[in-house]
One Martini backbone bead per residue (centre of mass of N, CA, C, O) as a GRO file, in nm:
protein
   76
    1UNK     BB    1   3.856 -11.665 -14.825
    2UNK     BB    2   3.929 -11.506 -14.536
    3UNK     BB    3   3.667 -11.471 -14.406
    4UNK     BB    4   3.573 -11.782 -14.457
    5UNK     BB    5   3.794 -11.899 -14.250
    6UNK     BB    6   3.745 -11.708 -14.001
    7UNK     BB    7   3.440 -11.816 -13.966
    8UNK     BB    8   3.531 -12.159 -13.961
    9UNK     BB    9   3.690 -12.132 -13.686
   10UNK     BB   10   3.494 -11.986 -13.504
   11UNK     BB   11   3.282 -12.215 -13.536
   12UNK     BB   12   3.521 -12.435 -13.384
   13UNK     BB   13   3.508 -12.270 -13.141
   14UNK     BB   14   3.491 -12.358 -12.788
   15UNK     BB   15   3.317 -12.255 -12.499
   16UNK     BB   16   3.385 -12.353 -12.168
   17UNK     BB   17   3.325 -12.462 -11.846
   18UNK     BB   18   3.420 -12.545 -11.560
   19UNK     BB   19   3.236 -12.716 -11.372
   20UNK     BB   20   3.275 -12.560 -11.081
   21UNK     BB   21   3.276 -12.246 -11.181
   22UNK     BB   22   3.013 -12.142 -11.083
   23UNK     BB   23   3.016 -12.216 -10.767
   24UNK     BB   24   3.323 -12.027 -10.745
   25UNK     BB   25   3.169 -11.741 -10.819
   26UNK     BB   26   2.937 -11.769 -10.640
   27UNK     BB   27   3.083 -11.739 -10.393
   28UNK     BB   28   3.274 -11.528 -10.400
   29UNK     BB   29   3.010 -11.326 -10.440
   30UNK     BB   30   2.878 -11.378 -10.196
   31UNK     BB   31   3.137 -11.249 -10.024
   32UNK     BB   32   3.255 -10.976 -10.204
   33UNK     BB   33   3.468 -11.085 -10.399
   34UNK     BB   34   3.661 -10.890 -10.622
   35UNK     BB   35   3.606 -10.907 -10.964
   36UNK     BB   36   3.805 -10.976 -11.258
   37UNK     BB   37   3.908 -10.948 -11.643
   38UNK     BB   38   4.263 -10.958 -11.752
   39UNK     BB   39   4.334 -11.006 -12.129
   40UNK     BB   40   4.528 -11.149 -12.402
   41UNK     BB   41   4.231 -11.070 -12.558
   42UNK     BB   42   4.007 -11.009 -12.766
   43UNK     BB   43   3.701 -10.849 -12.777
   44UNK     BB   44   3.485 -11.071 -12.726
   45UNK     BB   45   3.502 -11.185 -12.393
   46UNK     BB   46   3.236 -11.063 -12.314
   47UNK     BB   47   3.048 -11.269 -12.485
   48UNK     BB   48   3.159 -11.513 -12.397
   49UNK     BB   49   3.103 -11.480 -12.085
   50UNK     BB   50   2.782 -11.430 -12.132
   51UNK     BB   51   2.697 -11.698 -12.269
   52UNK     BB   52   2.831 -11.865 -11.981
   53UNK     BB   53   2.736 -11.712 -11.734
   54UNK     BB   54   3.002 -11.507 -11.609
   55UNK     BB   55   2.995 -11.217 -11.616
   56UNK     BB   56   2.834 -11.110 -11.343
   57UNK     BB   57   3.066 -11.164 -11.139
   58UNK     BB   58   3.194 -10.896 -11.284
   59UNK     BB   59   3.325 -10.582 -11.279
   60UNK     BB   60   3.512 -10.662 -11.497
   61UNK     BB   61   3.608 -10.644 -11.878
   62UNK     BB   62   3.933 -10.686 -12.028
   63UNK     BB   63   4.093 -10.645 -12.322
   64UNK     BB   64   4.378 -10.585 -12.526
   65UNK     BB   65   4.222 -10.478 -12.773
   66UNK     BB   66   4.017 -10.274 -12.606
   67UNK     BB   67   4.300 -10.144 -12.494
   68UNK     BB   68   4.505 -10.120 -12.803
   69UNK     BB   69   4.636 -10.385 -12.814
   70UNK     BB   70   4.867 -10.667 -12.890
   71UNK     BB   71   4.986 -10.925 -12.869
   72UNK     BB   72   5.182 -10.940 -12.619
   73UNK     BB   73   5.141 -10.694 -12.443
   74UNK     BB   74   5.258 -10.598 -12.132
   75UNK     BB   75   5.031 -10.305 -12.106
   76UNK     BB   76   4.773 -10.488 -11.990
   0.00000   0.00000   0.00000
């Protein structure tokens, strides 16, 4: 079913953070350097963010989709 493709798919996508990632969001944040993460990409993103440990860092975190957009909508 398209349902079961969809599963298998999601549980082969794996997102990792480049090495360097954390010590540079983190020192950009202890600067008080304001960021935020503007995506054309699915609802999912604030939750990738979480589980790699790196919403903290963002005051925002807006994907296309949850802004009502789908790919490529040049309007996000």
């Amino acid at each position: 079913s398209p349902e079961e493709q969809d599963a298998v798919l999601e549980e082969g996508i794996v997102f990792e953070a480049f090495e360097e990632t954390r010590e540079v969001l983190a020192e950009l944040y202890a600067r008080q350097i304001p960021m935020g993460v503007l995506s054309n990409w699915d609802c999912k993103l604030p939750q990738v963010l979480e589980e790699l440990n790196l919403a903290r860092y963002f005051e925002f975190v807006i994907s296309s989709a949850a802004a009502g957009y789908e790919k490529p909508a040049p309007e996000i």
